[in-house]
N, CA and C atoms of all chains as a GROMACS GRO file, in nm:
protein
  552
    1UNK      N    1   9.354  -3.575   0.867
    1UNK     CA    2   9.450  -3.497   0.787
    1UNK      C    3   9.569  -3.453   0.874
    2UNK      N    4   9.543  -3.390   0.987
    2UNK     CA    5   9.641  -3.316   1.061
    2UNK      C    6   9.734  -3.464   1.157
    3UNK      N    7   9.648  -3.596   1.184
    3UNK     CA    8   9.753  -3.722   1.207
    3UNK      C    9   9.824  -3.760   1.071
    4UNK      N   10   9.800  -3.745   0.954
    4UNK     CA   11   9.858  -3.784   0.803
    4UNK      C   12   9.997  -3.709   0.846
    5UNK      N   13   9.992  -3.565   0.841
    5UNK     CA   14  10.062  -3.490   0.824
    5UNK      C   15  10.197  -3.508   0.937
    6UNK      N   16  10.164  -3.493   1.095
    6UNK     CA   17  10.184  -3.543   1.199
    6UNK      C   18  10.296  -3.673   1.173
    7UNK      N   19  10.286  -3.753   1.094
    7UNK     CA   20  10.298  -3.914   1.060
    7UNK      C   21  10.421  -3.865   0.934
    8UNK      N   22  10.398  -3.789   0.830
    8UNK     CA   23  10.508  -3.767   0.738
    8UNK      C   24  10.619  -3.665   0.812
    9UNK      N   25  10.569  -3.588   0.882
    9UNK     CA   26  10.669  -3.494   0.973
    9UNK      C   27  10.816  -3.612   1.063
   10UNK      N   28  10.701  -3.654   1.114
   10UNK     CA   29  10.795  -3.737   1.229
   10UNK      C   30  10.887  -3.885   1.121
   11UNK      N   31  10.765  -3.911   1.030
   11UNK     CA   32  10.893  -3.994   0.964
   11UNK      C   33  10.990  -3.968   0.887
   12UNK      N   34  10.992  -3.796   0.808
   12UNK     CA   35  11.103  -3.794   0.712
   12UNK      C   36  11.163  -3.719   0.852
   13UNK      N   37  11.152  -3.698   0.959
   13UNK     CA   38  11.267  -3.688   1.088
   13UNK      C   39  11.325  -3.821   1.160
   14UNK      N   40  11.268  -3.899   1.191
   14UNK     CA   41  11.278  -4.011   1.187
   14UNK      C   42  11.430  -4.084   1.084
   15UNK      N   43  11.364  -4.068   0.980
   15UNK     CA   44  11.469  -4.084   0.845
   15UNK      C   45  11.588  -3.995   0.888
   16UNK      N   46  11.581  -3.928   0.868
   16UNK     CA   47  11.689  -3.780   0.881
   16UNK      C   48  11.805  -3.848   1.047
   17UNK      N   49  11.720  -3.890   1.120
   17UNK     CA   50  11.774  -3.972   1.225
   17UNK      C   51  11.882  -4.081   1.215
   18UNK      N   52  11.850  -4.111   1.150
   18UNK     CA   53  11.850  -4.288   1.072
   18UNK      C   54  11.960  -4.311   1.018
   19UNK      N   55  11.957  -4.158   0.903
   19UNK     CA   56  12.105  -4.104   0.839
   19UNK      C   57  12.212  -4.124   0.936
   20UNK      N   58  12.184  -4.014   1.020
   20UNK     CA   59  12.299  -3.968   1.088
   20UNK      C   60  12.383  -4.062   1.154
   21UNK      N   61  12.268  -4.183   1.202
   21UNK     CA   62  12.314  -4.297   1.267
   21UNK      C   63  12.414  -4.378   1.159
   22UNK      N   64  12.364  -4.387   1.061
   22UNK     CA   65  12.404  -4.524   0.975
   22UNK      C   66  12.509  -4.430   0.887
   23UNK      N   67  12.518  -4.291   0.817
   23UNK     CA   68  12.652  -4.272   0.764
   23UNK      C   69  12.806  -4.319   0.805
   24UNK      N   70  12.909  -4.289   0.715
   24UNK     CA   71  13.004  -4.313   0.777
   24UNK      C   72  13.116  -4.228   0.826
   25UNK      N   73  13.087  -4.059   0.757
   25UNK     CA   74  13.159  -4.006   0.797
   25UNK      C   75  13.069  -3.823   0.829
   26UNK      N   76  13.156  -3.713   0.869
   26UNK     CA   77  13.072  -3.647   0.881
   26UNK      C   78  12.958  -3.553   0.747
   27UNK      N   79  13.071  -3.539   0.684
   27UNK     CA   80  13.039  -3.473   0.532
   27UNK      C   81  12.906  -3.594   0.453
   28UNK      N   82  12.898  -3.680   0.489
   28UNK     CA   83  12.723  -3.756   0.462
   28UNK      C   84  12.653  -3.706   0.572
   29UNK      N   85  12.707  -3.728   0.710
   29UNK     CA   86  12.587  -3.763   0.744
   29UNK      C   87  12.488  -3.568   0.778
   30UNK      N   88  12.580  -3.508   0.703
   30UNK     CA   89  12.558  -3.371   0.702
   30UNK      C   90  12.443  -3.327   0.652
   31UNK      N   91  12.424  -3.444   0.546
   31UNK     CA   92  12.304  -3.435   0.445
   31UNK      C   93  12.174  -3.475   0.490
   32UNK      N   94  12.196  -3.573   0.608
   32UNK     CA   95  12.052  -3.592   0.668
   32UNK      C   96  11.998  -3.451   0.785
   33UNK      N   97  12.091  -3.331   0.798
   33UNK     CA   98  12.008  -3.251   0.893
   33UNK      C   99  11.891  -3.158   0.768
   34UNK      N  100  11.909  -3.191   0.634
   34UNK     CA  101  11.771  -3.145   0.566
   34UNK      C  102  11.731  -3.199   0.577
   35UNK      N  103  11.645  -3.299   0.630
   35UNK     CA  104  11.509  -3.357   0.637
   35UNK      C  105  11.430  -3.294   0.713
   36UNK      N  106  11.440  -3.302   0.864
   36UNK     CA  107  11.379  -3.234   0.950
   36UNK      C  108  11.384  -3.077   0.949
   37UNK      N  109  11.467  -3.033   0.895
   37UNK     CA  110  11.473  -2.870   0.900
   37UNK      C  111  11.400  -2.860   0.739
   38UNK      N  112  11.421  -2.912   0.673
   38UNK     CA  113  11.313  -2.880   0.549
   38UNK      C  114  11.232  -2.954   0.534
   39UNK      N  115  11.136  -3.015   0.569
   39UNK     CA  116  11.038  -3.088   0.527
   39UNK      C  117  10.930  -3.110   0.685
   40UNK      N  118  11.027  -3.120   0.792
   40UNK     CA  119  10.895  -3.157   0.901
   40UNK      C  120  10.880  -3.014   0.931
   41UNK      N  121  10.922  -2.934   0.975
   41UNK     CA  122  10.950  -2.814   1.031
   41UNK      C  123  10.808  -2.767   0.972
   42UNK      N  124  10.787  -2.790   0.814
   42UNK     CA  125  10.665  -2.723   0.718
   42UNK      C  126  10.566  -2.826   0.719
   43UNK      N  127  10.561  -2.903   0.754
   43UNK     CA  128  10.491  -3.060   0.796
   43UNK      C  129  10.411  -3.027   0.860
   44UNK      N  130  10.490  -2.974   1.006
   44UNK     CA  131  10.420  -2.947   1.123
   44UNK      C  132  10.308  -2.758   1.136
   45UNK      N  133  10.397  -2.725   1.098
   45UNK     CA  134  10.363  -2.584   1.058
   45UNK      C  135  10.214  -2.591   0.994
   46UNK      N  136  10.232  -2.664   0.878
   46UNK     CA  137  10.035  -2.656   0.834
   46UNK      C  138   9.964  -2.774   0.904
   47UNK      N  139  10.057  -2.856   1.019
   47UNK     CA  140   9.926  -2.932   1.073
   47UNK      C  141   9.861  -2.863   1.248
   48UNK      N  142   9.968  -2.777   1.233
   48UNK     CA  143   9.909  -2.666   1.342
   48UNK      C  144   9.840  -2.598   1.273
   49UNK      N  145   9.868  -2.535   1.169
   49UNK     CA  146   9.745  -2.430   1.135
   49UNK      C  147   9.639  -2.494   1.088
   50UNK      N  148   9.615  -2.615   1.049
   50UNK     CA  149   9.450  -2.670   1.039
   50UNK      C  150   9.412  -2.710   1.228
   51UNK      N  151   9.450  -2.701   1.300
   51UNK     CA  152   9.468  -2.797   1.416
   51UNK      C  153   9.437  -2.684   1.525
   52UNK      N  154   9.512  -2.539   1.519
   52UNK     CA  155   9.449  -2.460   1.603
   52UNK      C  156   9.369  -2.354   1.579
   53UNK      N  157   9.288  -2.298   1.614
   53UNK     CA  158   9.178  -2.201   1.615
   53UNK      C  159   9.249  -2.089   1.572
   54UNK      N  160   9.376  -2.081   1.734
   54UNK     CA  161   9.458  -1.947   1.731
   54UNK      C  162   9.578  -1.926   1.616
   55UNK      N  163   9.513  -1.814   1.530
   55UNK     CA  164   9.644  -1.847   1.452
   55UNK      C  165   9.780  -1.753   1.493
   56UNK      N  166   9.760  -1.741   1.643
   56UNK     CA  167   9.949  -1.693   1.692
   56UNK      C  168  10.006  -1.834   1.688
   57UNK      N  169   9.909  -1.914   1.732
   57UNK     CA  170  10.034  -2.014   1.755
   57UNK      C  171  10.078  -2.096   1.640
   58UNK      N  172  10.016  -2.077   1.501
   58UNK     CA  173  10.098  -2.120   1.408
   58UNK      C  174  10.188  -1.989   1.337
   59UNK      N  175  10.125  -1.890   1.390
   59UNK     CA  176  10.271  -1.798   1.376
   59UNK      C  177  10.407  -1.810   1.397
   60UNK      N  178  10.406  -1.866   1.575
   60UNK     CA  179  10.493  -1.933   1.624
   60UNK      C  180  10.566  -2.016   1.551
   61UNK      N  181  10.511  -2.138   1.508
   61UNK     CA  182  10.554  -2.270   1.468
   61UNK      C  183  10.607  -2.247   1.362
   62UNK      N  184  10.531  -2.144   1.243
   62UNK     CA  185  10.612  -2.075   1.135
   62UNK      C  186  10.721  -2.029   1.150
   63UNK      N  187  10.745  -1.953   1.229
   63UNK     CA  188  10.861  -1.886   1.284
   63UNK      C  189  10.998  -1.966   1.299
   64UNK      N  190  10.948  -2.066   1.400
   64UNK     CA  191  11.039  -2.173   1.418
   64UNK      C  192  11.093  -2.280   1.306
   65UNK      N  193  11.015  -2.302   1.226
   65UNK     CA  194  11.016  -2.371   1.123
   65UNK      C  195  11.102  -2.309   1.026
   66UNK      N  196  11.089  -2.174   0.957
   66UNK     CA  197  11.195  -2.081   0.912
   66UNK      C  198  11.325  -2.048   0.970
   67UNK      N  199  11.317  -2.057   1.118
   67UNK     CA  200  11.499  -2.038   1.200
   67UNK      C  201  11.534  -2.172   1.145
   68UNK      N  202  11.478  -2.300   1.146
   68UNK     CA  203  11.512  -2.403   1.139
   68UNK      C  204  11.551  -2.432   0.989
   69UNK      N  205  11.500  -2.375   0.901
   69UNK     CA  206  11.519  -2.387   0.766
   69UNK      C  207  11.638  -2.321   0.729
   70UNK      N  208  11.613  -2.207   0.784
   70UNK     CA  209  11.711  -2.081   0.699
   70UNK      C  210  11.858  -2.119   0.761
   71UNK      N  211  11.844  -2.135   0.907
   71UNK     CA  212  11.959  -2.154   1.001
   71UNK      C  213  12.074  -2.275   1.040
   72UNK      N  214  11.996  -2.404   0.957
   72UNK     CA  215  12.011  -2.505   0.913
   72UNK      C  216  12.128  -2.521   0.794
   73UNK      N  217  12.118  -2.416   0.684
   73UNK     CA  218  12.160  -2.414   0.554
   73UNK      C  219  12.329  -2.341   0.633
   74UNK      N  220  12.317  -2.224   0.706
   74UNK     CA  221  12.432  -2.173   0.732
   74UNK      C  222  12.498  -2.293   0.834
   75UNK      N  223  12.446  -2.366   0.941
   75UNK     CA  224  12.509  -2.457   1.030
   75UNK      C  225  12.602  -2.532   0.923
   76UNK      N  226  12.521  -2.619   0.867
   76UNK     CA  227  12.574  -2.751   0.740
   76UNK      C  228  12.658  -2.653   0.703
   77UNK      N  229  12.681  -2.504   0.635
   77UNK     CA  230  12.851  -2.564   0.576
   77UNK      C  231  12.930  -2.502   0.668
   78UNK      N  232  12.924  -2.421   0.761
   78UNK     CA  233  12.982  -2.381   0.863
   78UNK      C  234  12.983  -2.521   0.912
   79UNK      N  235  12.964  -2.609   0.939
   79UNK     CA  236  13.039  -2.746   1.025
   79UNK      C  237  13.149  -2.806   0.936
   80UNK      N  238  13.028  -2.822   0.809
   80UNK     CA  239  13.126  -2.919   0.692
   80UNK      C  240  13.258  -2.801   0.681
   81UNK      N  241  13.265  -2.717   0.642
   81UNK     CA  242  13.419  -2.607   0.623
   81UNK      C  243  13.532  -2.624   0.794
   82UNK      N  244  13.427  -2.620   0.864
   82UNK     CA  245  13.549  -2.674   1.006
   82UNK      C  246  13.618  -2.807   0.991
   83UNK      N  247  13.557  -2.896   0.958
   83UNK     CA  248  13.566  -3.070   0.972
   83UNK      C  249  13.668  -3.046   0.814
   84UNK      N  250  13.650  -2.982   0.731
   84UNK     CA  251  13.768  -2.966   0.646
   84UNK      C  252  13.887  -2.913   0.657
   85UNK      N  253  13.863  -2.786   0.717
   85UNK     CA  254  14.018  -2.718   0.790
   85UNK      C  255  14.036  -2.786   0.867
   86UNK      N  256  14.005  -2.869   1.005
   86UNK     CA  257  14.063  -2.970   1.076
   86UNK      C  258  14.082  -3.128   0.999
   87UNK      N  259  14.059  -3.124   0.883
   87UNK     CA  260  14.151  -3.230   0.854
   87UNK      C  261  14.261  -3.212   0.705
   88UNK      N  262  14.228  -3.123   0.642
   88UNK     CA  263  14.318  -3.056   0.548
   88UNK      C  264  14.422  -2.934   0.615
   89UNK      N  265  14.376  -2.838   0.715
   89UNK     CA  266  14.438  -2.742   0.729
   89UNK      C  267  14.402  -2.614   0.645
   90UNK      N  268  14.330  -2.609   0.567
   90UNK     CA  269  14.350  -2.463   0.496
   90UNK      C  270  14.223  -2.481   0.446
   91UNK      N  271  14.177  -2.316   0.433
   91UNK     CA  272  14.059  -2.325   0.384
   91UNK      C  273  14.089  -2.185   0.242
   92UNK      N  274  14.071  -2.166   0.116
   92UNK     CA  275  13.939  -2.260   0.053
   92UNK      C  276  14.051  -2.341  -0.003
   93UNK      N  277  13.965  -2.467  -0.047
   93UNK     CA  278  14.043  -2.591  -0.062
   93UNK      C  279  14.116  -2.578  -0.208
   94UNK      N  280  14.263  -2.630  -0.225
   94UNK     CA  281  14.341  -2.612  -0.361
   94UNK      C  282  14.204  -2.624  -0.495
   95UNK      N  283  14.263  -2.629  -0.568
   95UNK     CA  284  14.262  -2.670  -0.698
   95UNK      C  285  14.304  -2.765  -0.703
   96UNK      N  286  14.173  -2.851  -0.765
   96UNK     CA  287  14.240  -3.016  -0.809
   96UNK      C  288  14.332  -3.033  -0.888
   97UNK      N  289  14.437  -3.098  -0.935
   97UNK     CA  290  14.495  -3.119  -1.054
   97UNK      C  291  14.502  -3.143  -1.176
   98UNK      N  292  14.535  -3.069  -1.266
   98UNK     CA  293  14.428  -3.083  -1.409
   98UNK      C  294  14.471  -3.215  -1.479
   99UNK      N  295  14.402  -3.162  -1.548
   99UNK     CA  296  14.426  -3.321  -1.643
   99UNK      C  297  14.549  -3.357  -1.672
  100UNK      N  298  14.561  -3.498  -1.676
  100UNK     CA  299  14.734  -3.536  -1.675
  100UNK      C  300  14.786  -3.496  -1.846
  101UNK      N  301   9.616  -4.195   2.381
  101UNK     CA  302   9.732  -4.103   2.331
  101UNK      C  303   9.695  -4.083   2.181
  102UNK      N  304   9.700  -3.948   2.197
  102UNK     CA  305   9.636  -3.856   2.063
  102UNK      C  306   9.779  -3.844   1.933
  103UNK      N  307   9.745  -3.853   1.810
  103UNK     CA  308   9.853  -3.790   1.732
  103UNK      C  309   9.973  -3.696   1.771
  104UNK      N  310   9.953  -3.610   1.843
  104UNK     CA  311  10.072  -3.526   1.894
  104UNK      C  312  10.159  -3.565   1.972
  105UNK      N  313  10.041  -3.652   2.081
  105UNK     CA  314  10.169  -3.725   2.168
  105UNK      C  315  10.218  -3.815   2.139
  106UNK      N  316  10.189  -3.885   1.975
  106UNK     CA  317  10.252  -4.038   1.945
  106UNK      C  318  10.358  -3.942   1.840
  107UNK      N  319  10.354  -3.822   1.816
  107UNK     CA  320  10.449  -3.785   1.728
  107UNK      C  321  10.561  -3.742   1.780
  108UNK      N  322  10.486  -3.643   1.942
  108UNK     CA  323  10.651  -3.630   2.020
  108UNK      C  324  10.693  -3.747   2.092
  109UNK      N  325  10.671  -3.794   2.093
  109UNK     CA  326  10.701  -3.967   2.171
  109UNK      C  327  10.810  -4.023   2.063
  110UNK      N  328  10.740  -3.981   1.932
  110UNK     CA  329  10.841  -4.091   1.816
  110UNK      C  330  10.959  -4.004   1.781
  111UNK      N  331  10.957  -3.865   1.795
  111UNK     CA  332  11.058  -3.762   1.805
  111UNK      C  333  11.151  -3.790   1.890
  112UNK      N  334  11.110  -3.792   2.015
  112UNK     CA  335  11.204  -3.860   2.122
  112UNK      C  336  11.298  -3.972   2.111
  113UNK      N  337  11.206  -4.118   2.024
  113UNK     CA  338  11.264  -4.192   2.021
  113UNK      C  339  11.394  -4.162   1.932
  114UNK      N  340  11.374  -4.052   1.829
  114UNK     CA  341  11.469  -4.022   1.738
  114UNK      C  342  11.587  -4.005   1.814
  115UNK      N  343  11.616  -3.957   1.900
  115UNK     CA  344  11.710  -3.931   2.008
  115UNK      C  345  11.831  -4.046   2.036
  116UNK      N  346  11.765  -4.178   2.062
  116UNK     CA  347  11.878  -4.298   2.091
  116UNK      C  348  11.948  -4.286   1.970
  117UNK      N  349  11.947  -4.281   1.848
  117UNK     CA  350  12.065  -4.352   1.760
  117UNK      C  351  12.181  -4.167   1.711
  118UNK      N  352  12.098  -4.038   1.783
  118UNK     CA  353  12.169  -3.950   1.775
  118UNK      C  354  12.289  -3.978   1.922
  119UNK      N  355  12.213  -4.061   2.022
  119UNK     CA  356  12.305  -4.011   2.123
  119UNK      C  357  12.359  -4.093   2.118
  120UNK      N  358  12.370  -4.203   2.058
  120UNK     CA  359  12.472  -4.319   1.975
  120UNK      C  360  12.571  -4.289   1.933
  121UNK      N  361  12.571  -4.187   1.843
  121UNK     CA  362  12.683  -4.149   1.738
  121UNK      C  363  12.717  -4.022   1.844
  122UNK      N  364  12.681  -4.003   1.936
  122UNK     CA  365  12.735  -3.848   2.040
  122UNK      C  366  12.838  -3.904   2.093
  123UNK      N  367  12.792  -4.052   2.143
  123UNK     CA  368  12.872  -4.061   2.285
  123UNK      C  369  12.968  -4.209   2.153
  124UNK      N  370  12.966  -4.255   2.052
  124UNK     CA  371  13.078  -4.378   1.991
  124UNK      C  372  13.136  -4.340   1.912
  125UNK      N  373  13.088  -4.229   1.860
  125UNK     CA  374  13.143  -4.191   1.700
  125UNK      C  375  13.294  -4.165   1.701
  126UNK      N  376  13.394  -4.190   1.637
  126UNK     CA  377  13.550  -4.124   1.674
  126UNK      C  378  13.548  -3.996   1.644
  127UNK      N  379  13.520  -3.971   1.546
  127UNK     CA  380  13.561  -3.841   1.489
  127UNK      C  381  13.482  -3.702   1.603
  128UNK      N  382  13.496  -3.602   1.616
  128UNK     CA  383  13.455  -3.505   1.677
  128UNK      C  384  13.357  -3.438   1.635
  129UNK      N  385  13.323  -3.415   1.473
  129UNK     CA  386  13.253  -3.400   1.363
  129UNK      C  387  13.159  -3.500   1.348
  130UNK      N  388  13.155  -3.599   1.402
  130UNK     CA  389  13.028  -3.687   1.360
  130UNK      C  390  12.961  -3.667   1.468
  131UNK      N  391  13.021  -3.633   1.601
  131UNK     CA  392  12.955  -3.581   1.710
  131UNK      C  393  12.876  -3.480   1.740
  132UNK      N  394  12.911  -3.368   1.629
  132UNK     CA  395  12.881  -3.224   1.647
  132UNK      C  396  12.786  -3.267   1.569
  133UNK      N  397  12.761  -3.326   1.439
  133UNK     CA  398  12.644  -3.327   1.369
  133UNK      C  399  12.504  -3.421   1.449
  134UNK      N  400  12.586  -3.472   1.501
  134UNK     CA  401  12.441  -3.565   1.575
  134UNK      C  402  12.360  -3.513   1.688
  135UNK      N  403  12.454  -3.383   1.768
  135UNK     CA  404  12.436  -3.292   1.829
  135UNK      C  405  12.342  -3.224   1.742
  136UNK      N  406  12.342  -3.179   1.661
  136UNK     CA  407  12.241  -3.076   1.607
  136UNK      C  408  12.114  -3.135   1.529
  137UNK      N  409  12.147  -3.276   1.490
  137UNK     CA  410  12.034  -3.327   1.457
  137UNK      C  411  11.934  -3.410   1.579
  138UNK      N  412  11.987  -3.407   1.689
  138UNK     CA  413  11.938  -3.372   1.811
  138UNK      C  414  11.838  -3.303   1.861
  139UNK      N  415  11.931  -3.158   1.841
  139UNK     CA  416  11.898  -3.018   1.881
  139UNK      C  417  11.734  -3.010   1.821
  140UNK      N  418  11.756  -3.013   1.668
  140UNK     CA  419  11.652  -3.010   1.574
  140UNK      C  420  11.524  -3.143   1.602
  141UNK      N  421  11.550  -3.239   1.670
  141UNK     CA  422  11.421  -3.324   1.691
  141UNK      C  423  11.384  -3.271   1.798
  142UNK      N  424  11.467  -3.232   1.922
  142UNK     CA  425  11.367  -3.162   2.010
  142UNK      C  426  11.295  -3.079   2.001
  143UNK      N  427  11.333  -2.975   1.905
  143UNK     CA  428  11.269  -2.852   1.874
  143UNK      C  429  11.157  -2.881   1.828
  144UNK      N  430  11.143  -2.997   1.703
  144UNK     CA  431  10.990  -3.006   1.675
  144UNK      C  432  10.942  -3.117   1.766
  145UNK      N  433  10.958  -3.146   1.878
  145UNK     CA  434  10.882  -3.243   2.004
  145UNK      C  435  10.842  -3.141   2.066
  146UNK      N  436  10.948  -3.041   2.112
  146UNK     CA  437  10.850  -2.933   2.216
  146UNK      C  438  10.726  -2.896   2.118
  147UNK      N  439  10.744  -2.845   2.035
  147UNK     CA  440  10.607  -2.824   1.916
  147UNK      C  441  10.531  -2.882   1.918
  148UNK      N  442  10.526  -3.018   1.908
  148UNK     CA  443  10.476  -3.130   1.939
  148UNK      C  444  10.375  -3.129   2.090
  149UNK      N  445  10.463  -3.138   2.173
  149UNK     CA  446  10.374  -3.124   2.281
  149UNK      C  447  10.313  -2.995   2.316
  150UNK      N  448  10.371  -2.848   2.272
  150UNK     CA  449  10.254  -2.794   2.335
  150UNK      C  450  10.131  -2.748   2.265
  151UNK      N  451  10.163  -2.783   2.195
  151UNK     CA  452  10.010  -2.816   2.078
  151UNK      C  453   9.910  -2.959   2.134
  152UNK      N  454   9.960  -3.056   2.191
  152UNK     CA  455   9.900  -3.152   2.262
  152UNK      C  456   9.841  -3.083   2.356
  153UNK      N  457   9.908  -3.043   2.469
  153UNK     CA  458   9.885  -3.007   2.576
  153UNK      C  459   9.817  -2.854   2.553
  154UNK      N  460   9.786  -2.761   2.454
  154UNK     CA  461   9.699  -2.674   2.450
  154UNK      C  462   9.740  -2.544   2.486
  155UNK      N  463   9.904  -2.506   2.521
  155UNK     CA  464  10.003  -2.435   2.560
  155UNK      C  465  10.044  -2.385   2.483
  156UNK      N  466   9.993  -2.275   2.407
  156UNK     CA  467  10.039  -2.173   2.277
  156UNK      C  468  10.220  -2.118   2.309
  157UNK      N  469  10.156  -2.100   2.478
  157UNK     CA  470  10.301  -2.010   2.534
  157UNK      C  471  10.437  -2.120   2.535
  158UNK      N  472  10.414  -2.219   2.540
  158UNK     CA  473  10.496  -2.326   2.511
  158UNK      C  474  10.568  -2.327   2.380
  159UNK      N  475  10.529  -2.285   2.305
  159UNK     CA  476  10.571  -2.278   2.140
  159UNK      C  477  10.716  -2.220   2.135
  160UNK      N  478  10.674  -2.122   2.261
  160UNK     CA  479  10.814  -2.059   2.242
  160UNK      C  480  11.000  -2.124   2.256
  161UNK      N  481  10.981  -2.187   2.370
  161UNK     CA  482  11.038  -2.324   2.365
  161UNK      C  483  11.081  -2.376   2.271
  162UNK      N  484  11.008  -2.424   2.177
  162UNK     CA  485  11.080  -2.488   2.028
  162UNK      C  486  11.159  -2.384   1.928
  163UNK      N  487  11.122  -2.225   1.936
  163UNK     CA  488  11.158  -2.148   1.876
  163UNK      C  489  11.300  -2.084   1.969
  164UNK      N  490  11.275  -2.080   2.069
  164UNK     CA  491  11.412  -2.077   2.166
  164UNK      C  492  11.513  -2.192   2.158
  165UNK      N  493  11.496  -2.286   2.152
  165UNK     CA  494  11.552  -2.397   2.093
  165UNK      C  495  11.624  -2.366   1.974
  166UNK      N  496  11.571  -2.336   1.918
  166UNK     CA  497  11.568  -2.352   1.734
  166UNK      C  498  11.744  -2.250   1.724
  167UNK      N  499  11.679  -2.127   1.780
  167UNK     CA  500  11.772  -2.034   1.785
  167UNK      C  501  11.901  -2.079   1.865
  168UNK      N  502  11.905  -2.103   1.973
  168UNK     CA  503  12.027  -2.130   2.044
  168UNK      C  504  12.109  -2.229   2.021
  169UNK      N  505  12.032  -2.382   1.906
  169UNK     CA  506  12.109  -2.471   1.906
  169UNK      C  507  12.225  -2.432   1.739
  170UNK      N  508  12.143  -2.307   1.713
  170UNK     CA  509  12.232  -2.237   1.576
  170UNK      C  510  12.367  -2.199   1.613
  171UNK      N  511  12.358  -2.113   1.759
  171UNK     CA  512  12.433  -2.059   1.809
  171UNK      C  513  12.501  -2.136   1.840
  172UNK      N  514  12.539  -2.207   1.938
  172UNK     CA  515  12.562  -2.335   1.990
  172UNK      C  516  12.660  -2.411   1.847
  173UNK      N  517  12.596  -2.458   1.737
  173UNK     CA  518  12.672  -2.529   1.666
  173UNK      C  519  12.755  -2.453   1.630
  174UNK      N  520  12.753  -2.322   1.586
  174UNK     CA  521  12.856  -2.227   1.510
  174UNK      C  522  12.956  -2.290   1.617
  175UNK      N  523  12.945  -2.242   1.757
  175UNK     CA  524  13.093  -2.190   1.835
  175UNK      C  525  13.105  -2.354   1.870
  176UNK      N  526  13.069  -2.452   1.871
  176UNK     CA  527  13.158  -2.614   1.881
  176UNK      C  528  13.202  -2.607   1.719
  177UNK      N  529  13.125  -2.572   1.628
  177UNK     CA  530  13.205  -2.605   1.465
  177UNK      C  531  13.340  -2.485   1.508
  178UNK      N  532  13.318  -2.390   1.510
  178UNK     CA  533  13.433  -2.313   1.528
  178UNK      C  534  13.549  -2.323   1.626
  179UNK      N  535  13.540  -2.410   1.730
  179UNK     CA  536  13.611  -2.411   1.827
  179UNK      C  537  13.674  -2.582   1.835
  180UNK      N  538  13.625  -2.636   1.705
  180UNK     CA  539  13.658  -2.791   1.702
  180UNK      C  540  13.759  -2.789   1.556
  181UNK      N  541  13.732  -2.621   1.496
  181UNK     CA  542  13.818  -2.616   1.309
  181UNK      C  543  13.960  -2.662   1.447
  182UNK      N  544  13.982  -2.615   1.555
  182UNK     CA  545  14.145  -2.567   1.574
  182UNK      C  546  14.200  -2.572   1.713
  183UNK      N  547  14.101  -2.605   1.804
  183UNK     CA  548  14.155  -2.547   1.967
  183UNK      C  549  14.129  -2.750   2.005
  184UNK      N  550  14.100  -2.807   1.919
  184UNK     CA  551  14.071  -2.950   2.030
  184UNK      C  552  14.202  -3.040   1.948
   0.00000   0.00000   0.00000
């Protein structure tokens, strides 16, 4: 159970990898840092807590797994909003143009 | 080699196609993101290993990680909106 788990962790990170490599610009490949911050982070988290005795150290891993989750969500648009003011100039972005 | 160490091993490998897009990418922004999706595979490899290796106190490591590479991205996203 805890290699199953181990095995989906590392591959939807893996994936999330994969993204970043193969997008084409930054605003995609933005979308692959949820994989690993939401999905292995909690992957790993319950394959430590079947896996160790001590449960500080899936306290730990919890812990980490939540900076990684929660802290993740503010990075992504704090990058994506920079990579927009450095290529638009202004932030928040116009109003599209309405209908012709 | 046990599950943990074939998982931080394959974590690691995650690493070449981030430091791909670190060191070819044009844009400065495709750099910073590969940087943090980086940041984030090491974090769960240290996890990785000290759960292998039986090192509770090690944990901390991935959670020190976790935190600083937050920090870290803010001030390159913030310092790449305008000063480069």
């Amino acid at each position: 159970m805890v290699a199953a788990l181990l095995f989906a962790a590392v591959g939807i990170a893996l994936a999330g990898a994969a993204g970043v490599w193969l997008m084409r610009n930054p605003y995609q490949r933005l979308h692959y840092l949820a994989l690993p911050s939401g999905f292995s982070g909690l992957l790993v988290t319950i394959a430590v807590l079947l896996h160790d005795p001590q449960k500080q150290a899936a306290l730990k891993v919890a812990l980490t797994a939540l900076a990684l989750f929660a802290m993740n969500a503010v990075l992504t648009h704090a990058t994506a909003r920079a990579a927009w003011v450095r290529e638009h100039g202004e932030w928040p972005p116009k109003e599209p143009p309405g209908p012709p | 080699m046990n599950a943990w160490l074939a998982g931080a091993t394959a974590l690691c490998a995650g690493l070449v196609p981030c430091a791909w897009v670190c060191l070819r990418a044009r844009d400065h922004f495709d750099r910073l993101v590969a940087l943090e999706m980086a940041a984030m595979l090491v974090s769960l490899a240290m996890i990785l290993l000290a759960e292998e290796m039986g090192r509770p106190l090690f944990l901390d490591l991935g959670l020190a990680l976790a935190l600083l590479s937050f920090g870290g991205g803010l001030v390159f996203a913030r310092f790449l909106e305008g000063w480069v």
